[in-house]
NUBABA-526361 format. One record per atom (N, C-alpha, C, O, CB): residue in three letters; x, y, z. Coordinates in steps of 0.001 Angstrom, whole numbers, plus 500000, padded with zeros to 6 digits. Glycine has a CB too. Example, Ala and Ser with C-alpha at 12.3 -4.5 7.8 and 13.67 -1.06 7.14 Angstrom:
ala513190494310507800 ala512300495500507800 ala513200496700507800 ala514236496681508465 ala511308495527509046 ser512850497750507080 ser513670498940507140 ser512900500030507870 ser513409501138508039 ser514084499402505725 
This chain:
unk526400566927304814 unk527100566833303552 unk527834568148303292 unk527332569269303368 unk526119566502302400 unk529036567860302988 unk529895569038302831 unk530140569462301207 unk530651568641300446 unk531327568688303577 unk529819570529300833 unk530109571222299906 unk531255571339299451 unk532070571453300367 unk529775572094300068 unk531849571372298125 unk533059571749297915 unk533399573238298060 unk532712574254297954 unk533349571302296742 unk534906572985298386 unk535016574451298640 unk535073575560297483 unk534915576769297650 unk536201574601299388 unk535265575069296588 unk535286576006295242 unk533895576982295333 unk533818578208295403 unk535236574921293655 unk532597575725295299 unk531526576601295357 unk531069577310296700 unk530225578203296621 unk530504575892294873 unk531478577028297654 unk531438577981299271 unk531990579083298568 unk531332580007298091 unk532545577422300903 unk533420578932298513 unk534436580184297992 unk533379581658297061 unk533191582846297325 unk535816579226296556 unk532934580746295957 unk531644581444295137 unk530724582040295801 unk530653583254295605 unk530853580578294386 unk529995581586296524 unk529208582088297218 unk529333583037298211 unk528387583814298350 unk528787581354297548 unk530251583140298899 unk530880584125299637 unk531091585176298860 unk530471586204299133 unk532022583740300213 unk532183585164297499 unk532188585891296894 unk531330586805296034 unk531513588012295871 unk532697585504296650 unk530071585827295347 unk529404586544294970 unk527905587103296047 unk527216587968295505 unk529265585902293765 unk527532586728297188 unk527110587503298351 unk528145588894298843 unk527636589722299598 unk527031586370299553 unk529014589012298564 unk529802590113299179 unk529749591105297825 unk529956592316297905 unk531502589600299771 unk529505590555296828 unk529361591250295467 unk527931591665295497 unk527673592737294949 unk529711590285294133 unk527190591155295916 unk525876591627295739 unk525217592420296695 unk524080592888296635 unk525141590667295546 unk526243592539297777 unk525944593439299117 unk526749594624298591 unk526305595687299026 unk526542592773300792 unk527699594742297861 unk528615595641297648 unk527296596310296193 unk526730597403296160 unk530527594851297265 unk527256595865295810 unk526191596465294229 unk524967597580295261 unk524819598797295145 unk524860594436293037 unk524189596545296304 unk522903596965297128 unk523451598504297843 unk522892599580297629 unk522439595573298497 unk524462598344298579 unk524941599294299406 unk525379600349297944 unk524475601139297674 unk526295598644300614 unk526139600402297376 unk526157601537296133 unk524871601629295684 unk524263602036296674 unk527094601196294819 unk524087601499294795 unk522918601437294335 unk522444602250295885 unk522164603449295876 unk522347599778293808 unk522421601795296594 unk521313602863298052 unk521730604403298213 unk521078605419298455 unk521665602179300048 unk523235604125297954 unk524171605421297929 unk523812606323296744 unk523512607504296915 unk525778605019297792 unk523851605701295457 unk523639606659294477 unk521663607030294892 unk521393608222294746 unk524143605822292638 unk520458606136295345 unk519780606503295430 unk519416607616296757 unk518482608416296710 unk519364605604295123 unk519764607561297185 unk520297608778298870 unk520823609786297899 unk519938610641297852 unk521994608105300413 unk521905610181297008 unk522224611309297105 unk521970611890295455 unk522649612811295000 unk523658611342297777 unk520842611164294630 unk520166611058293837 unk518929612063293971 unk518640613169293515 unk519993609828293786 unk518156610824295102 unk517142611591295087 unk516322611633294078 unk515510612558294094 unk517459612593295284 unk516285610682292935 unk515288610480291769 unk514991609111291991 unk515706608271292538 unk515838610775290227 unk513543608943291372 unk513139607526290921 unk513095607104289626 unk513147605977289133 unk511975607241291303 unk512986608233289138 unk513212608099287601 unk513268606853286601 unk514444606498286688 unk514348608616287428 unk512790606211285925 unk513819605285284967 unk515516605360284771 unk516490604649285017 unk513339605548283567 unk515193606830284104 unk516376606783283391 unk517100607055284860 unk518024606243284860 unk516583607924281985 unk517135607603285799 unk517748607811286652 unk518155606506287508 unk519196606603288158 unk517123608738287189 unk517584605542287559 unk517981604437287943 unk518845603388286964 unk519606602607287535 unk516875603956288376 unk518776603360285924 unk519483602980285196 unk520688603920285149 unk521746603360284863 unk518824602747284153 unk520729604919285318 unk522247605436285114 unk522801604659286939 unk524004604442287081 unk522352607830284866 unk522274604480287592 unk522753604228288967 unk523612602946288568 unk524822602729288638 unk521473603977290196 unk522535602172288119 unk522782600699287762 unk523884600388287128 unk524570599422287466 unk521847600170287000 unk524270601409285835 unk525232602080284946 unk526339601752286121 unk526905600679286332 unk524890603870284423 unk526453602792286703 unk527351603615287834 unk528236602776288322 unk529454602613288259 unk526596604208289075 unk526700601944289170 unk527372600556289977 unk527616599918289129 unk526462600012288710 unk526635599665290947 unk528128599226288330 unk528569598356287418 unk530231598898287179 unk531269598431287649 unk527512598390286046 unk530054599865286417 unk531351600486286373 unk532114600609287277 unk533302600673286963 unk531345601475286040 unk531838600672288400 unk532520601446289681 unk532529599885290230 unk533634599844290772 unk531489602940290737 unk532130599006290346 unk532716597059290809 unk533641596938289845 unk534738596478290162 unk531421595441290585 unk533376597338288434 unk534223596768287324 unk535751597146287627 unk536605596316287938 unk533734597378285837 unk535926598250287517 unk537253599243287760 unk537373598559289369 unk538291597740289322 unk536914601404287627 unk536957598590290338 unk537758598397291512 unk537884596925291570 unk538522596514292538 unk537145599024292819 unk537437596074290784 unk538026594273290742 unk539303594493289688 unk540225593694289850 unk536559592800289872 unk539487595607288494 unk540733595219288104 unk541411596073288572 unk542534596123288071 unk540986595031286857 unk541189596844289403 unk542275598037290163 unk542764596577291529 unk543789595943291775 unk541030600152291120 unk541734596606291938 unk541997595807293366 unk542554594120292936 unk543588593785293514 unk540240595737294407 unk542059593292292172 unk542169591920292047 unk540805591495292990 unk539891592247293329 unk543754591332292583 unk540984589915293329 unk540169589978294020 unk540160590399295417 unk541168590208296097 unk539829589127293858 unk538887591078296026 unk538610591581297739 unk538799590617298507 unk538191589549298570 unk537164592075298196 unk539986591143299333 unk539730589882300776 unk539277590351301836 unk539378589883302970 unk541001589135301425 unk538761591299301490 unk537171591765302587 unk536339590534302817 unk536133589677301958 unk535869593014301719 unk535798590514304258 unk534444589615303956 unk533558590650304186 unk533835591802304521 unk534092588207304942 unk532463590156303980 unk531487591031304727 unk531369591413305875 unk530711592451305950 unk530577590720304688 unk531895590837307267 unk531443591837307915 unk532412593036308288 unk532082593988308995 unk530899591293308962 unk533932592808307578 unk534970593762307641 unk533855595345306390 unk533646596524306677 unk536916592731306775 unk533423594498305042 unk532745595355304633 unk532144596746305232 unk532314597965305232 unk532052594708304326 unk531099595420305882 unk530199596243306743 unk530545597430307696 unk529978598520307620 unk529640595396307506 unk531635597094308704 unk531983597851309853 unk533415599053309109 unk534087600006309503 unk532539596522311296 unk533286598376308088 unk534003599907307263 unk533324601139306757 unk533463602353306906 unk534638599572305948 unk532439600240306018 unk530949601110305800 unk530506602248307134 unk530438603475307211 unk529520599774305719 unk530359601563307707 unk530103602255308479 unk530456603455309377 unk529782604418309743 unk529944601706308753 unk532185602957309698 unk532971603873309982 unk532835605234309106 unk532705606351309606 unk534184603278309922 unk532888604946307668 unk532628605398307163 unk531957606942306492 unk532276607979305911 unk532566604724307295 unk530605606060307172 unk529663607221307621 unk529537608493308489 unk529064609620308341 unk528943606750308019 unk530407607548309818 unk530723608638310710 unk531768609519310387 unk531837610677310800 unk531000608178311894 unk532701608891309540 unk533451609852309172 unk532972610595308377 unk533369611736308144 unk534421609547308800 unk531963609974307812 unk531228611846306634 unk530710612502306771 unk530464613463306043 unk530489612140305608 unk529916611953308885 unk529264613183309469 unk530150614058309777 unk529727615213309818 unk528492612990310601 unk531617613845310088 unk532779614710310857 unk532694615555309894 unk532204616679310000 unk534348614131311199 unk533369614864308458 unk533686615775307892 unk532536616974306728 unk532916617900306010 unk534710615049307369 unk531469616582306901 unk530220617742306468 unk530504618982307978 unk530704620197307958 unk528022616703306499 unk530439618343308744 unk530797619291309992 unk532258619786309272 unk532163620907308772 unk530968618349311795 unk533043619410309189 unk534451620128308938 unk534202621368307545 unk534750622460307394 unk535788618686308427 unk533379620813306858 unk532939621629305237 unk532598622546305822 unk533253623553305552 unk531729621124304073 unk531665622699306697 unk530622623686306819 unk531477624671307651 unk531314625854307351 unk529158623148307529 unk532316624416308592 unk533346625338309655 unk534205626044308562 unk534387627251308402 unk534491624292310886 unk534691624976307844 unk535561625745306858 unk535147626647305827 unk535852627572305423 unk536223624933306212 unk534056626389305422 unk533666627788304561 unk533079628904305366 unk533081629988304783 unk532547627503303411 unk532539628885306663 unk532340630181307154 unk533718630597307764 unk533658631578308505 unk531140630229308191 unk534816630090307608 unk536190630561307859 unk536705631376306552 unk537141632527306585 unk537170629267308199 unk536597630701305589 unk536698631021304880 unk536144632248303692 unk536637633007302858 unk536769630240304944 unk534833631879304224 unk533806633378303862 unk534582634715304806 unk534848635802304293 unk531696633105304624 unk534806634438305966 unk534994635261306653 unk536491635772306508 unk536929636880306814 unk534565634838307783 unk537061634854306049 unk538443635777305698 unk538696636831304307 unk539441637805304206 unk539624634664305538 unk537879636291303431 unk537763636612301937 unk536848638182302161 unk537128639213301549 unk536784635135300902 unk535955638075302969 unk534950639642303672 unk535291640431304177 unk534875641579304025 unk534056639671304571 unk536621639896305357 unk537587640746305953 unk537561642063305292 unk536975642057304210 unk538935640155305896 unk538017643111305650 unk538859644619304818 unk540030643931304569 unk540282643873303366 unk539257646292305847 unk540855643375305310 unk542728643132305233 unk542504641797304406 unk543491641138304080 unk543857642804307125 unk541349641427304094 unk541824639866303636 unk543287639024304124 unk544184638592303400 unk541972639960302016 unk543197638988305147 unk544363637928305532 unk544553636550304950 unk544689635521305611 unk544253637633306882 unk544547636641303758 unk545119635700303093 unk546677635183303233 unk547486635911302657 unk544880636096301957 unk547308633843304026 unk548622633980303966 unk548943632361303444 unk548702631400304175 unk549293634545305478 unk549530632220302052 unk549062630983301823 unk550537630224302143 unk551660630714302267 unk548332630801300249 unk550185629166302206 unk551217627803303161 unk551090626648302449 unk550066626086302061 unk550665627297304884 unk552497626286302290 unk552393624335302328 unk552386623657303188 unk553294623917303977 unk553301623541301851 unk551793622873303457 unk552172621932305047 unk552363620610304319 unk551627620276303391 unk550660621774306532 unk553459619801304803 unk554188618442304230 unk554439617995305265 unk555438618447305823 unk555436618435303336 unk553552616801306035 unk553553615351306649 unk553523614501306827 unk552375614273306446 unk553416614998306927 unk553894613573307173 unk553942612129306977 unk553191611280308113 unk553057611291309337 unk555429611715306909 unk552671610339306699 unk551187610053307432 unk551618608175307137 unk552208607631306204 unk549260610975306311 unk551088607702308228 unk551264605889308317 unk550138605204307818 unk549727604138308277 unk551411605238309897 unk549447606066306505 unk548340605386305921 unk548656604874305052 unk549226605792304464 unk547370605946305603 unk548800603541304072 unk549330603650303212 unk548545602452302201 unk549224601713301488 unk550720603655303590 unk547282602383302236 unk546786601545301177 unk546234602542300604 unk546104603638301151 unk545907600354301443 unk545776602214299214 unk545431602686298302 unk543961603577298651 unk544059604754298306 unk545460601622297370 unk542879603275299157 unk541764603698299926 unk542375604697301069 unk542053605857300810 unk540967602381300546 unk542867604627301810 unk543219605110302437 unk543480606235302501 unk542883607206302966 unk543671604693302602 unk545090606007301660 unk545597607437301079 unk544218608186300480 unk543944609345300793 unk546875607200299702 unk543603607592299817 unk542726608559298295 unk541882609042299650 unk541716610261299627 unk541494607406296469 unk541258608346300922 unk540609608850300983 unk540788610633302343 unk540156611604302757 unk539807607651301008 unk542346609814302453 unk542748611065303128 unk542911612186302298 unk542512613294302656 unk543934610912303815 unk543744611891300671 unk543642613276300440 unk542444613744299822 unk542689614914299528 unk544668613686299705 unk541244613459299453 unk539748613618299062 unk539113614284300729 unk538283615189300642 unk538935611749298459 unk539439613911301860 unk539116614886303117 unk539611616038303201 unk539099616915303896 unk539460614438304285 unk540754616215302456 unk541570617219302983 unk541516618044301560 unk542179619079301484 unk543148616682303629 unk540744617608300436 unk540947618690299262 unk538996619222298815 unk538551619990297963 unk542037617629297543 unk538283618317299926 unk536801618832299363 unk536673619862300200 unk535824620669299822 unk535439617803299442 unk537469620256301687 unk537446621172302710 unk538204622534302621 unk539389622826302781 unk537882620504303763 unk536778623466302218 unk537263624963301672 unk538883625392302469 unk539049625461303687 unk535831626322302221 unk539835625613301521 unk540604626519302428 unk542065625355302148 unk543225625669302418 unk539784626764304388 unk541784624461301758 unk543058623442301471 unk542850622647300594 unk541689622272300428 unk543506622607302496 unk543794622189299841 unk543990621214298718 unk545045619883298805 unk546205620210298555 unk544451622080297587 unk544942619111298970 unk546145618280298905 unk547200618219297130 unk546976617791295998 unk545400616639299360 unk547981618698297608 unk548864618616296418 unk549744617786295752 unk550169617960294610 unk549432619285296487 unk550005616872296510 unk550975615682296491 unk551108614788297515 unk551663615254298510 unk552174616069296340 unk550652613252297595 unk550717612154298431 unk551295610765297599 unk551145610166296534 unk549234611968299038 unk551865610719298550 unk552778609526297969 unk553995608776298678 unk554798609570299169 unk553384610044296809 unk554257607678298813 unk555230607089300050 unk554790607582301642 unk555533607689302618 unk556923607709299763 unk553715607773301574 unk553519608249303375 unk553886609714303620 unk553902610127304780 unk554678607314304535 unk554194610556302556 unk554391611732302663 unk553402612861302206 unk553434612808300976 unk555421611799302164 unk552671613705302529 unk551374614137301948 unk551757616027302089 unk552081616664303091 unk549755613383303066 unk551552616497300655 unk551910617939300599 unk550655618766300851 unk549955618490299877 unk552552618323299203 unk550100619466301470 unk549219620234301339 unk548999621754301066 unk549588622603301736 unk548843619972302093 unk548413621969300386 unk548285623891299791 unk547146624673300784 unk545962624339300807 unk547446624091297700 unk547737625806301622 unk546408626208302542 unk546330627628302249 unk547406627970301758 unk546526625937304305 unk545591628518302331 unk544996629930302539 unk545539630374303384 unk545841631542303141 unk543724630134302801 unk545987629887304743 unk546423630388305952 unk546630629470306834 unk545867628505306887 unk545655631247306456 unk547469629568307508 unk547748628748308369 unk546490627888309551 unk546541626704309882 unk548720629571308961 unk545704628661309883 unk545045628721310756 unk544139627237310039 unk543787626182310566 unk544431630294311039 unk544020627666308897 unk543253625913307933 unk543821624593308571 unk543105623598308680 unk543904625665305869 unk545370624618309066 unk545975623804308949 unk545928623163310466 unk546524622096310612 unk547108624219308312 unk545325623684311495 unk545329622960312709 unk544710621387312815 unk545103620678313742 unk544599623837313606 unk543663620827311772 unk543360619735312388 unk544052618880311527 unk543787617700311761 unk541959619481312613 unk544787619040310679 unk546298618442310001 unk547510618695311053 unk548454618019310644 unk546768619369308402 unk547683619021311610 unk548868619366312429 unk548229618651313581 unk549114617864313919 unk549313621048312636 unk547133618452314439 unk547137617721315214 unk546928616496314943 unk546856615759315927 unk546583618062315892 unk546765615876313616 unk546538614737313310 unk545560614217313109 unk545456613096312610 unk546897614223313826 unk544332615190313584 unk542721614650313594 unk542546614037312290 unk542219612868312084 unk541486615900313785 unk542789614920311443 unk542250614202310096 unk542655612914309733 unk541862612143309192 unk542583614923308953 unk543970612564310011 unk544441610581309891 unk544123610424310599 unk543335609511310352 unk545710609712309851 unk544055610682311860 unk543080609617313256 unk541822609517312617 unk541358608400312845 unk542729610453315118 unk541062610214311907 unk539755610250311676 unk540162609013310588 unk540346607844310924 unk538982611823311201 unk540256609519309265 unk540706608267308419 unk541523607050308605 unk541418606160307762 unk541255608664307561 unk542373606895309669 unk542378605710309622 unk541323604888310916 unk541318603666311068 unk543867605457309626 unk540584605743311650 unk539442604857312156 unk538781604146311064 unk538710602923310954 unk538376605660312903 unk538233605156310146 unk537529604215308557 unk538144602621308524 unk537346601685308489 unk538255605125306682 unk539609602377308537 unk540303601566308015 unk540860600531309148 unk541219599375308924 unk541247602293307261 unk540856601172310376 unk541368600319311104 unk542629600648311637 unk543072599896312505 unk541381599282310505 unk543216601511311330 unk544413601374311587 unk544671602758312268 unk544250603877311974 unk545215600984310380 unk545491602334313263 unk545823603850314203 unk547439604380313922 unk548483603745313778 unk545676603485316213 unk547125605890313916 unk547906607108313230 unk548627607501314592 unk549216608487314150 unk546837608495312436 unk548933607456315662 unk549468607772316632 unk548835609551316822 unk547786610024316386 unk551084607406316409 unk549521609971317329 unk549811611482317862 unk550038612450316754 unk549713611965315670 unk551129611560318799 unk550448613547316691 unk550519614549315474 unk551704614070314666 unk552756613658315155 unk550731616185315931 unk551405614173313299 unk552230614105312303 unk553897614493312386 unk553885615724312427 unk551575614864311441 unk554810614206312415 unk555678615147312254 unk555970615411310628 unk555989614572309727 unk556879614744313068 unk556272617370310526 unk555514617979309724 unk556114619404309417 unk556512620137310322 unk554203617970310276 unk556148619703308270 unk557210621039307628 unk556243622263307170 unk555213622013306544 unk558233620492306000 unk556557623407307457 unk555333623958306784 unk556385624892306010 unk557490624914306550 unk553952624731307826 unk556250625695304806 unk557147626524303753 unk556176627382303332 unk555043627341303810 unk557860625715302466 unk556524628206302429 unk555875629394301754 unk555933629019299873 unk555236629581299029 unk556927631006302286 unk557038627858299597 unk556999627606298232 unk557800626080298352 unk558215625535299374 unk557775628922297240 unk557852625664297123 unk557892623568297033 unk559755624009297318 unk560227623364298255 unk557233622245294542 unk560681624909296682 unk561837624705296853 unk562036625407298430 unk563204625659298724 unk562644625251295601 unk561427625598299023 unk561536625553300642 unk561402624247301214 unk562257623614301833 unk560455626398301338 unk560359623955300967 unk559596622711301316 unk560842621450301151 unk561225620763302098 unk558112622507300139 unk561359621333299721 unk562248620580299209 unk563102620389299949 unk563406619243300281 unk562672620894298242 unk563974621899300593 unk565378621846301370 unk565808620997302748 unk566951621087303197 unk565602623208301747 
């Protein structure tokens, strides 16, 4: 006996909703670290808000689950890279600031990147602005501005690692290095 599809449709949907709640809820409890009452209820809080806003940001997900899943996951590996990338960059960064000469030489770098969904982008420039030593300053149309300390910050943007890395998350491949402007101020950059 076959089901209508309205309620299949439902069910899919709300199983991918309730895997999506479980997997947040695990996340806020991992980097929580309380059992608390009140501490679980603010999670609960959290996750609620954070489905709410991304069903009227997004509409509905045409994720299924197991695209979910193997994003998730990617995911992860990408947050082992980049805790490895945090940690390189602030003893670069310690170490330039300790210097006697402080070689401080600060740079824009502006490239264009073939990421272009909404996740994507945010989550390229959120890699590239939690990592001591650079900020993303402006992304938008496939074009991404970045603010650095020194040039030397800017090598795994110039070879592209960082969109190869993010768009593994997503699926989608970034080719070879960016082509890419670097200036000393935005009306350089501009010309």
């Amino acid at each position: 006996m076959n089901e209508p599809r309205s309620v299949s449709l439902f069910f899919r949907q709300g199983t991918a909703l309730v895997l999506q709640a479980l997997a947040l809820f695990a996340l806020w409890l991992l980097l929580s670290g309380r059992l608390e009452a009140r501490y679980l209820a603010m999670g609960a809080i959290a996750v609620g808000v954070v489905l709410f806003l991304a069903a009227r940001a997004g509409g509905r997900s045409r994720w299924g689950i197991g695209r979910a899943l193997g994003v998730g996951g990617r995911f992860l590996v990408h947050l082992v890279w980049l805790l490895g990338a945090i940690v390189k960059a602030n003893l670069r960064v310690a170490a330039m600031v300790l210097h006697p000469r402080m070689p401080i030489d600060p740079v824009l770098f502006q490239f264009h990147t073939p990421l272009r969904g909404p996740l994507a982008q945010s989550l390229l420039a959120t890699s590239i602005t939690i990592t001591p030593g650079t900020i993303t300053v402006d992304l938008g149309d496939g074009l991404c501005t970045v603010h650095t300390l020194a040039p030397p910050f800017l090598s795994s943007l110039a070879s592209g690692e960082v969109q190869r890395r993010v768009g593994r998350v997503f699926g989608v491949e970034t080719g070879g290095p960016p082509p890419a402007r670097t200036a000393y101020s935005l009306d350089a950059l501009e010309r």
